[in-house]
TIMI-2910 file (N, C-alpha, C, CB; in pm, 1 decimal, decimal comma, always signed):
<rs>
+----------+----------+----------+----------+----------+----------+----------+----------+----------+----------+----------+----------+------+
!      n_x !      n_y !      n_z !     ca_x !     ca_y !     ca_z !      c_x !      c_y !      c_z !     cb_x !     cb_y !     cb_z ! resn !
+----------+----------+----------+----------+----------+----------+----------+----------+----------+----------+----------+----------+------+
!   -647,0 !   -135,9 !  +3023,5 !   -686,6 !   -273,4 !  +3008,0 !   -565,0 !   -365,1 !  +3017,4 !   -759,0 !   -293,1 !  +2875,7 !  Unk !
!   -432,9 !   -346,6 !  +2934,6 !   -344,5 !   -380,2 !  +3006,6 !   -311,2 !   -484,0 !  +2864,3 !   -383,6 !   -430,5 !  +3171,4 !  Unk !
!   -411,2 !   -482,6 !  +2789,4 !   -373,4 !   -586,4 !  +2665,8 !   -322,6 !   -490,4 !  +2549,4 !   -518,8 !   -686,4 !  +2606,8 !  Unk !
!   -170,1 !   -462,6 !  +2516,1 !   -122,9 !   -391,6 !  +2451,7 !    +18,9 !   -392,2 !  +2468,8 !   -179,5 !   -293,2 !  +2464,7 !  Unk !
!    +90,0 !   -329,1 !  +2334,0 !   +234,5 !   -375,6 !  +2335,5 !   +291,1 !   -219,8 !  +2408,9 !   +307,2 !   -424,9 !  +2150,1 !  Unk !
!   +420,9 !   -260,9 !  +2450,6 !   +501,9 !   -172,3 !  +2527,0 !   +522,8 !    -50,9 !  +2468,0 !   +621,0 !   -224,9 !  +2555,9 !  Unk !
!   +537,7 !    -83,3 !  +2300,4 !   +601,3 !    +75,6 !  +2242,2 !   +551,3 !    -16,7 !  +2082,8 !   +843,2 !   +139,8 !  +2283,3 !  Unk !
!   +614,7 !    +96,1 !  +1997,8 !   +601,1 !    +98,3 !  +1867,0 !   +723,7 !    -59,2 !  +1814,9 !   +647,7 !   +282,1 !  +1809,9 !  Unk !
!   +797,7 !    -73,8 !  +1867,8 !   +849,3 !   -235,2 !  +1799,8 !   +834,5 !   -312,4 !  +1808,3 !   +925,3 !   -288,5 !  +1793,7 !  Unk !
!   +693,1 !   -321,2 !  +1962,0 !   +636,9 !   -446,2 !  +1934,8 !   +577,4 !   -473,5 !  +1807,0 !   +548,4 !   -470,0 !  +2022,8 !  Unk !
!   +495,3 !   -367,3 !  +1817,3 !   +365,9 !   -324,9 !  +1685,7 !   +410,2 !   -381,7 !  +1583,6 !   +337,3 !   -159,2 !  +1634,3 !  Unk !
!   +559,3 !   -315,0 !  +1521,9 !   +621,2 !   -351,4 !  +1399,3 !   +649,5 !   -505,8 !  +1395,3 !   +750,4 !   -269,9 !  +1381,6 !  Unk !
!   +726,1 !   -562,5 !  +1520,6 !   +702,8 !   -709,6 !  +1522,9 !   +592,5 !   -806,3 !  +1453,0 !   +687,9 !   -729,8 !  +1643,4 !  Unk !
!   +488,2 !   -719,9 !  +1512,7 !   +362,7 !   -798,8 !  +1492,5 !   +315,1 !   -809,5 !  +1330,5 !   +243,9 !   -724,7 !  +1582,5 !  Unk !
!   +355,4 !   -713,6 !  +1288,4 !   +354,7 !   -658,1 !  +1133,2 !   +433,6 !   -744,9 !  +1077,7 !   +408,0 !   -508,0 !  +1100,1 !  Unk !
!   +553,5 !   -817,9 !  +1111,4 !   +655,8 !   -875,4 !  +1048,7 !   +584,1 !  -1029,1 !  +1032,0 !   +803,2 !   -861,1 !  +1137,7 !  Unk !
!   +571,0 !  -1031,5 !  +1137,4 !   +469,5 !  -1163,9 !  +1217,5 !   +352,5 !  -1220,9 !  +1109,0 !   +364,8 !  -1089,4 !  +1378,3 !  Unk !
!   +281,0 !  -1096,8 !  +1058,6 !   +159,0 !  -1149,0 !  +1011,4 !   +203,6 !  -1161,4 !   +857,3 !    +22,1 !  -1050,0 !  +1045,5 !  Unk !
!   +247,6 !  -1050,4 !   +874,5 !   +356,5 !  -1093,5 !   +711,8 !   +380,1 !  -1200,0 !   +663,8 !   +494,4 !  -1068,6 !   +707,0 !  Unk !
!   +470,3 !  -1236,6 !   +747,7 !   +526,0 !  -1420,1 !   +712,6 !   +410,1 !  -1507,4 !   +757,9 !   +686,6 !  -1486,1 !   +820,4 !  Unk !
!   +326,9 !  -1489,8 !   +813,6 !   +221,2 !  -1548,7 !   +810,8 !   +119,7 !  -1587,0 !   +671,3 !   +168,8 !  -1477,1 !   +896,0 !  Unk !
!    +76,7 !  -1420,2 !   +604,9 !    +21,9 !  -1395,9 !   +506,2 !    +83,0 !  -1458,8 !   +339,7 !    +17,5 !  -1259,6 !   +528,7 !  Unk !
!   +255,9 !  -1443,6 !   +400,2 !   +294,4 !  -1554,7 !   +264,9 !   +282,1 !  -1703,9 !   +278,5 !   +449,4 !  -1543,7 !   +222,2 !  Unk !
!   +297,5 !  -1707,8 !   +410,0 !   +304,4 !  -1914,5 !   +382,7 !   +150,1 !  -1931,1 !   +377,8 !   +388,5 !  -2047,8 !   +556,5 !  Unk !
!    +60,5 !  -1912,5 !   +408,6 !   -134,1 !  -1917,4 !   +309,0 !    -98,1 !  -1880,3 !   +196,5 !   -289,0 !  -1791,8 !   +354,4 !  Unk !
!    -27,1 !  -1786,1 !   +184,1 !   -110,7 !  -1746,9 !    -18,9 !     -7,7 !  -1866,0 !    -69,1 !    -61,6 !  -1514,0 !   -141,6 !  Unk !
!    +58,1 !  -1939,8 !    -20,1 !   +164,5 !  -2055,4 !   -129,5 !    +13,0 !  -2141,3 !   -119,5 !   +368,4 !  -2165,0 !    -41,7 !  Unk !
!    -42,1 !  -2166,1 !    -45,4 !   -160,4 !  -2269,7 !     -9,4 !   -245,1 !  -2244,7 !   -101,2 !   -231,9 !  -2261,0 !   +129,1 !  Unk !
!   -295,2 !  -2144,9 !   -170,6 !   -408,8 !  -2056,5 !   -231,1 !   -516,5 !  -2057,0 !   -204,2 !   -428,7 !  -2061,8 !   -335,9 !  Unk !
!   -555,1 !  -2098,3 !    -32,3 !   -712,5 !  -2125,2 !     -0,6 !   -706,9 !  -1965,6 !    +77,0 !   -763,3 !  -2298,9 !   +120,9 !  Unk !
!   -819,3 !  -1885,7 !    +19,5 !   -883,2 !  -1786,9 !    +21,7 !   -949,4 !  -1790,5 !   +127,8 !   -944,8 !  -1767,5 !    -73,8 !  Unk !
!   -973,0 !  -1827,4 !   +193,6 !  -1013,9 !  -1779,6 !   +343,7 !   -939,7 !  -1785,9 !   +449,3 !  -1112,2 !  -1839,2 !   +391,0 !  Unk !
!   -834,2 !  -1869,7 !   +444,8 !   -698,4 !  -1818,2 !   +515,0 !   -615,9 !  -1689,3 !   +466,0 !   -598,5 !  -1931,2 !   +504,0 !  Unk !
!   -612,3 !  -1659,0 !   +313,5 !   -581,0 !  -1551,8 !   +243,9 !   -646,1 !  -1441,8 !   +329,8 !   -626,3 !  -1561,0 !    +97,2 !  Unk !
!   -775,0 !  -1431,2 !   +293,3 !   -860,8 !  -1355,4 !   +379,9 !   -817,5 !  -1301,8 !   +563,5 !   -987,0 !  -1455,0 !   +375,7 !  Unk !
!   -810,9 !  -1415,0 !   +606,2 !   -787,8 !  -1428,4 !   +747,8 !   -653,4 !  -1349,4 !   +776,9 !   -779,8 !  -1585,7 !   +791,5 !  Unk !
!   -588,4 !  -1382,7 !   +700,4 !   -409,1 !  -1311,4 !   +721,4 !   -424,6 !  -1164,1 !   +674,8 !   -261,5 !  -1397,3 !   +598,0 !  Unk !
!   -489,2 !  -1107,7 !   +554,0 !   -497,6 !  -1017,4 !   +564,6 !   -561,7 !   -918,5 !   +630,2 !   -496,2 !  -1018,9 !   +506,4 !  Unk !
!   -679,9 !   -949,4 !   +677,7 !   -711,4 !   -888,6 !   +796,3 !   -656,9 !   -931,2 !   +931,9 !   -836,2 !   -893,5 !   +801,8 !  Unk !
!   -545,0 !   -973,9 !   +962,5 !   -479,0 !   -942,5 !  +1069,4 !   -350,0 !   -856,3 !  +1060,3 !   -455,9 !  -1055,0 !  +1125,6 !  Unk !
!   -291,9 !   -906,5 !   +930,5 !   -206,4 !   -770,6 !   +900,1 !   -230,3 !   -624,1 !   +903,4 !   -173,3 !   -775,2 !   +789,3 !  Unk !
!   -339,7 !   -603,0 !   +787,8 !   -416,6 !   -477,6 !   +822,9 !   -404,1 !   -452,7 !   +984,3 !   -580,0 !   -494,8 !   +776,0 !  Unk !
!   -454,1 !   -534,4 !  +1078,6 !   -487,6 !   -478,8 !  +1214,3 !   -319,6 !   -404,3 !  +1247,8 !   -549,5 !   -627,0 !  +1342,3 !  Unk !
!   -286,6 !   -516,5 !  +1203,5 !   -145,3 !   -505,8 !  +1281,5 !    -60,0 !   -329,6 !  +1261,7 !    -30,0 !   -650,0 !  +1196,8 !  Unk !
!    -87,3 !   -304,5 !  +1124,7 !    -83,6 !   -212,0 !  +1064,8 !   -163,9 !   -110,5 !  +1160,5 !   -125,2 !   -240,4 !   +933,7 !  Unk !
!   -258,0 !   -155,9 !  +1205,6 !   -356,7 !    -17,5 !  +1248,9 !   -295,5 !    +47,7 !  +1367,5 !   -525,1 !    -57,8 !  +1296,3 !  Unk !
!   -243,9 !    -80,3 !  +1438,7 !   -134,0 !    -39,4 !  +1567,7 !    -18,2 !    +31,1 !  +1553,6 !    -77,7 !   -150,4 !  +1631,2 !  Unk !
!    +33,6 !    -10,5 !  +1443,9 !   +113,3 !    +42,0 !  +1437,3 !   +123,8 !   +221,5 !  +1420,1 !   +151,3 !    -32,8 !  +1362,7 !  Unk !
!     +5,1 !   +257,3 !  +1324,3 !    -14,4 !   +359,3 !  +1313,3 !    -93,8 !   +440,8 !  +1439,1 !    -62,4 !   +353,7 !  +1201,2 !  Unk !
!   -120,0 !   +342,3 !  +1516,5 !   -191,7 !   +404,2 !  +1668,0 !    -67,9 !   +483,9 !  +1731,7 !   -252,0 !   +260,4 !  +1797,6 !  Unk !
!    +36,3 !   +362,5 !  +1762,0 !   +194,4 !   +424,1 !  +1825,6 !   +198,7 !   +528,3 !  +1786,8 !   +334,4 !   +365,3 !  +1788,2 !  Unk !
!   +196,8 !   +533,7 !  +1670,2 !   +274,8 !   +645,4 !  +1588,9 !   +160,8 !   +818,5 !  +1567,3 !   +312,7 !   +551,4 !  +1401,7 !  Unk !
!    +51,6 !   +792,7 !  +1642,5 !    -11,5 !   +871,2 !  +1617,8 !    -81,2 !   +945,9 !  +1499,9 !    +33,5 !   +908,6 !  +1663,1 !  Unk !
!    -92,9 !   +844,7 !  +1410,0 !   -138,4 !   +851,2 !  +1243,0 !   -317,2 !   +802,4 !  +1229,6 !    -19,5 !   +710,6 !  +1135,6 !  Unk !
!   -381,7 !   +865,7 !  +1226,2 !   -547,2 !   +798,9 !  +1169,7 !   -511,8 !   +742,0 !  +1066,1 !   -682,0 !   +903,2 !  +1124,9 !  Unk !
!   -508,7 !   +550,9 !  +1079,3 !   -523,0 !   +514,4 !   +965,7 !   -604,2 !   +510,8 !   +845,7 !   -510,3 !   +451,9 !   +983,0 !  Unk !
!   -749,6 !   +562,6 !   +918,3 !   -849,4 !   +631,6 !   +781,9 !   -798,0 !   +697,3 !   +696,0 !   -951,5 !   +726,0 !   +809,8 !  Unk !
!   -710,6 !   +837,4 !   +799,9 !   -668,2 !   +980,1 !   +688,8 !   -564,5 !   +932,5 !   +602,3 !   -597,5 !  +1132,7 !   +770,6 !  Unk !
!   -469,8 !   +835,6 !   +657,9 !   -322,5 !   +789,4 !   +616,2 !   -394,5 !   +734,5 !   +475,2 !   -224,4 !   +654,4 !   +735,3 !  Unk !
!   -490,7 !   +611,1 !   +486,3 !   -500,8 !   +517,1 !   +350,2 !   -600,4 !   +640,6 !   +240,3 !   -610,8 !   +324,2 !   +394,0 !  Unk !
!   -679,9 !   +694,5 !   +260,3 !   -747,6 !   +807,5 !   +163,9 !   -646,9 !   +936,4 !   +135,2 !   -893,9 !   +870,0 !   +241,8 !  Unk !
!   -557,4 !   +936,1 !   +239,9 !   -426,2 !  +1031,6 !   +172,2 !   -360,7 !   +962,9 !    +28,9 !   -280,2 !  +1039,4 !   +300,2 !  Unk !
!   -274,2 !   +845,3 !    +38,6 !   -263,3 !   +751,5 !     -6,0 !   -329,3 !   +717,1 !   -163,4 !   -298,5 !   +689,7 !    +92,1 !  Unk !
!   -481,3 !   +665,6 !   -123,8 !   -542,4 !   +679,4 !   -236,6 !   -575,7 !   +755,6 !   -288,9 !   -604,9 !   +642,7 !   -248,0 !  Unk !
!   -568,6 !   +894,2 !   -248,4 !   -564,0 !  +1071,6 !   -362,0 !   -451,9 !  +1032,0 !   -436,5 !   -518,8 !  +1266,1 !   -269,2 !  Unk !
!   -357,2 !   +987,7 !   -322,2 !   -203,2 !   +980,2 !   -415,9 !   -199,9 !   +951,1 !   -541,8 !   -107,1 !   +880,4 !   -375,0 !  Unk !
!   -268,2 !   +785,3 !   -526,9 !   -296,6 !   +677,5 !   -645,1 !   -359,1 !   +735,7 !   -753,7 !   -387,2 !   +559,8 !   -604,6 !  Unk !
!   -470,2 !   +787,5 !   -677,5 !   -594,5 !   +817,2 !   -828,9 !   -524,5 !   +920,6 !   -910,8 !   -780,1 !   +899,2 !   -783,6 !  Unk !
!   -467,4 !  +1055,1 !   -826,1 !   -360,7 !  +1155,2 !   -867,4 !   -253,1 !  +1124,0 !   -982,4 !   -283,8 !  +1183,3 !   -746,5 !  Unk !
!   -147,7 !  +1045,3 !   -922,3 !    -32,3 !   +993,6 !  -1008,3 !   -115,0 !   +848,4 !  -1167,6 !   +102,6 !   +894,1 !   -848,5 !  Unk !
!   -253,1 !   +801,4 !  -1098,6 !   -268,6 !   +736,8 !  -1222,5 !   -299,7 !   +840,8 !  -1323,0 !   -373,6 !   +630,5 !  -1217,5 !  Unk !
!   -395,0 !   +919,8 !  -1287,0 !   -419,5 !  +1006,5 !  -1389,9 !   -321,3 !  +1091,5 !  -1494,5 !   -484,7 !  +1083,8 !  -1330,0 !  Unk !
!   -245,7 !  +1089,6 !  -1454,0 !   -112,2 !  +1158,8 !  -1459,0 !    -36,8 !  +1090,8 !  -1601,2 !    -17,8 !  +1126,3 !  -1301,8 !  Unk !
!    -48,8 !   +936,0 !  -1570,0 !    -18,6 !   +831,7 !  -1627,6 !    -90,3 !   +813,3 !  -1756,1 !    -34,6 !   +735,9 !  -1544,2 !  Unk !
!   -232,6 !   +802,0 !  -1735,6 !   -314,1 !   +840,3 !  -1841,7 !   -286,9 !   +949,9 !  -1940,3 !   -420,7 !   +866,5 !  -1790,6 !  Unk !
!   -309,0 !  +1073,2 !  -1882,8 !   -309,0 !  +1213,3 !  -1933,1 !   -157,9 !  +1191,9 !  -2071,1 !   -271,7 !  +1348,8 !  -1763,7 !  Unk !
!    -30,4 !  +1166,4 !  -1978,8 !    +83,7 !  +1142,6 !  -2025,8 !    +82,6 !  +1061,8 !  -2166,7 !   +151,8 !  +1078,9 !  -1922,5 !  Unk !
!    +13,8 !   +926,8 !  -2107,4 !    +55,2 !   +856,5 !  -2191,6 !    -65,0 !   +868,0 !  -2368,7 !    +65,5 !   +708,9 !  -2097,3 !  Unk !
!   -187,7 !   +956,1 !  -2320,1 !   -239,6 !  +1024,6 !  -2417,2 !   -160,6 !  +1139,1 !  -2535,6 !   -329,2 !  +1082,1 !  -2342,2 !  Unk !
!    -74,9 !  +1193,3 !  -2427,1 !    -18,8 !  +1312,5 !  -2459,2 !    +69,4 !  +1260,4 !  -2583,4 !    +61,4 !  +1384,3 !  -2331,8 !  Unk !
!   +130,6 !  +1147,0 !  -2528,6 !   +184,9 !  +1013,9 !  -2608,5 !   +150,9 !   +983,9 !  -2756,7 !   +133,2 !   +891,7 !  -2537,9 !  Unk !
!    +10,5 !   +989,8 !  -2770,8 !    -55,6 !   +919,3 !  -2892,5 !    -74,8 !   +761,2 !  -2825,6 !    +56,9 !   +925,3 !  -3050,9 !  Unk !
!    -26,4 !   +745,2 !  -2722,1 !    -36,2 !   +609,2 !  -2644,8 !   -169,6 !   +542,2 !  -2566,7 !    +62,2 !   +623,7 !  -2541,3 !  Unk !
!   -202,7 !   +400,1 !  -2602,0 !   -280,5 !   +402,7 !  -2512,7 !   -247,8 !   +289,8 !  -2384,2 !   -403,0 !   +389,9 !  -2582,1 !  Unk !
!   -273,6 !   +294,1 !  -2289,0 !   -233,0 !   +210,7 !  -2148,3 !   -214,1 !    +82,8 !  -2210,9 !   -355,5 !   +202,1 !  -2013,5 !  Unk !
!   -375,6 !    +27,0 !  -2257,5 !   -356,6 !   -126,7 !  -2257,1 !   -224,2 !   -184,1 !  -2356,8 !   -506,9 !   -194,4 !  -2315,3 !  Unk !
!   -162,6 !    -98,5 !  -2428,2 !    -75,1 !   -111,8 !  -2510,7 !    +74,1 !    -54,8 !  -2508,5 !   -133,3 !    -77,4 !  -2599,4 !  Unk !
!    +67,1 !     -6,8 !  -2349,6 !   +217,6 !    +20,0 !  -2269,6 !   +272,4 !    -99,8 !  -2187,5 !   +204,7 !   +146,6 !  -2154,9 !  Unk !
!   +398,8 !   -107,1 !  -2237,8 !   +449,4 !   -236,5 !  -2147,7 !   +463,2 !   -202,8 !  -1963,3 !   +627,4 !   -280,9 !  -2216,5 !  Unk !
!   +494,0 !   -287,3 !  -1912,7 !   +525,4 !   -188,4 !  -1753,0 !   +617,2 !    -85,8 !  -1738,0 !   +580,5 !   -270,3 !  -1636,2 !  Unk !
!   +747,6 !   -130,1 !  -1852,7 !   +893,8 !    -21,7 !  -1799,2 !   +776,8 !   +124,0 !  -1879,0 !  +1135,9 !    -70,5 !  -1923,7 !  Unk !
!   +722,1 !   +133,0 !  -1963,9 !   +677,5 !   +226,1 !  -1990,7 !   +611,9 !   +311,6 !  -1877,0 !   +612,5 !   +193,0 !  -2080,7 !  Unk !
!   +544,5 !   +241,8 !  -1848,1 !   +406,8 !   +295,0 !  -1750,1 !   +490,4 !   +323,7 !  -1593,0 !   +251,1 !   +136,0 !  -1730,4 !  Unk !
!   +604,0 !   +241,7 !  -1587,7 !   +684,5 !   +278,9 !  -1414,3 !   +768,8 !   +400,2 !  -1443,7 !   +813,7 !   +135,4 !  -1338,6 !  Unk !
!   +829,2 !   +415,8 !  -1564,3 !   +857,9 !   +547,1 !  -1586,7 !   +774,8 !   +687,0 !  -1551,6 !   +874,1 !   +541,1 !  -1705,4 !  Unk !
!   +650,0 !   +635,1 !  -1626,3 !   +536,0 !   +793,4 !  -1624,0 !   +527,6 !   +773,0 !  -1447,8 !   +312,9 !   +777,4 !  -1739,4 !  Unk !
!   +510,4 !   +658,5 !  -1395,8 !   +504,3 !   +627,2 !  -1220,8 !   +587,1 !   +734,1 !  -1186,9 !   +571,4 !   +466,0 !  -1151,1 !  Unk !
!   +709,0 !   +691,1 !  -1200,4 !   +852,8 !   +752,7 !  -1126,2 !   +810,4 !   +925,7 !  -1162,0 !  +1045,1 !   +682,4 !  -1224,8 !  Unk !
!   +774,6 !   +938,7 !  -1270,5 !   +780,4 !  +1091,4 !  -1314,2 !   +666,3 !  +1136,2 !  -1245,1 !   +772,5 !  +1127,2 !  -1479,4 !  Unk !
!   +554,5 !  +1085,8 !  -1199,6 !   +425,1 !  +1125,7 !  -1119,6 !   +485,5 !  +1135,8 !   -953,7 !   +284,9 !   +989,7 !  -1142,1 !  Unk !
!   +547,6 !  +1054,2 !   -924,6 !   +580,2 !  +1049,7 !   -822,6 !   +704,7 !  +1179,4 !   -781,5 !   +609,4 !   +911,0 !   -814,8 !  Unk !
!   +781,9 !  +1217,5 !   -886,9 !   +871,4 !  +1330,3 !   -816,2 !   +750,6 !  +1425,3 !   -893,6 !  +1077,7 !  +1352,4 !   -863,1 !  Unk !
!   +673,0 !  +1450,9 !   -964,9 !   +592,7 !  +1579,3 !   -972,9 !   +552,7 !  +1610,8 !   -812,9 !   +447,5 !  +1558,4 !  -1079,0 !  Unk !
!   +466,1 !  +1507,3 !   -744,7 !   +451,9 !  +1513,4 !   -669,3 !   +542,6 !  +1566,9 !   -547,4 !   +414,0 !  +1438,0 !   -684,6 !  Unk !
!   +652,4 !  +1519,3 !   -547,6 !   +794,6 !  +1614,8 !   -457,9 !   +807,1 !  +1728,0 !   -487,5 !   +944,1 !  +1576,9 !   -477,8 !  Unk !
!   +728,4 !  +1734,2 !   -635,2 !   +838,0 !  +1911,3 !   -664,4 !   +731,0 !  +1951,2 !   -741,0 !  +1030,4 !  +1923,1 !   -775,5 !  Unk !
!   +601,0 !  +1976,8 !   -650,7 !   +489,8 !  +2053,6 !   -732,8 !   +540,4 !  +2187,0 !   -754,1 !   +345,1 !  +2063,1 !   -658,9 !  Unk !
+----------+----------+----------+----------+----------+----------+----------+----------+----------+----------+----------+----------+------+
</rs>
């Protein structure tokens, strides 16, 4: 078709592009430009992962195993604690993060 970028830095361009796009709307706070930018980022994103030969389906549900994985983790922990979430500050809770996140490196 002929409508498509040369290689993978256009792609990323375009990513950069919608980016700075997506911040100067959210200073605005009207939500349907909010809206609008983020679904072109997303797209932009999707290309990018086209180049690169990645299903962005498998990539974002990889991803969110990650999330649900390492929150739980967080939970479990901070039970283990006598702790409960709503009553952990953030440095607390980015700690149990950081520690979910190398479990994850070094199952």
């Amino acid at each position: 078709m002929g409508f498509d970028w040369e290689d993978v830095s256009d792609a990323f361009s375009k990513v950069k592009e919608e980016t700075c796009e997506l911040l100067e709307v959210y200073q605005g706070n009207d939500a349907a430009s909010i809206m609008e930018e983020v679904g072109d980022l997303l797209f932009a994103v999707v290309n990018v992962a086209r180049f690169l030969g990645v299903n962005p389906e498998e990539a974002l549900n990889f991803t969110s195993s990650k999330f649900i994985d390492r929150f739980g983790f967080i939970e479990k922990s901070a039970n283990l604690q006598g702790k409960r979430l709503e009553d952990m500050n953030l440095e607390e809770m980015d700690k149990l993060w950081e520690q979910a996140k190398a479990r994850n490196r070094n199952p």
